[in-house]
C-alpha positions, 0 to 999 in steps of 0.5 A, spaced: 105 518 251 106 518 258 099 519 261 097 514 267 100 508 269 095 501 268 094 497 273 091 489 273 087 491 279 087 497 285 092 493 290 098 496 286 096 503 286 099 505 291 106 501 290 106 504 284 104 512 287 110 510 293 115 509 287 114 514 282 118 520 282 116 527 283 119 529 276 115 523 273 109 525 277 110 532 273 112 529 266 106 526 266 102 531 269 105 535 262 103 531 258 096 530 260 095 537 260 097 537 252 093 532 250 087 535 254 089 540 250 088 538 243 082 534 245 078 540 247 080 543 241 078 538 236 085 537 233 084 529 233 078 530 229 080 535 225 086 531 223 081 524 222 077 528 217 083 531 214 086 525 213 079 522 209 079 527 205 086 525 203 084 518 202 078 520 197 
């Protein structure tokens, strides 16, 4: 999904941070942005119940 970067510990942030790009900085960004979206709105619970009511 593209929504952070994961680290072993805090020491290789800043690597990390002095590597990436703006354009991958922006894609990440974007796609946080999406997700907080669909978050807010339920839609990940909405899909959960929807895909229960499927299953009885």
């Amino acid at each position: 999904n593209k929504l952070g970067i994961v680290v072993d510990n805090l020491s290789q942030i800043k690597p990390i941070l002095d590597k990436m790009t703006k354009e991958e900085y922006q894609e990440i960004k974007s796609n946080t942005i999406k997700i907080a979206h669909k978050l807010r709105s339920g839609f990940y619970i909405k899909k959960a119940i929807s895909e229960l009511e499927v299953i009885d």
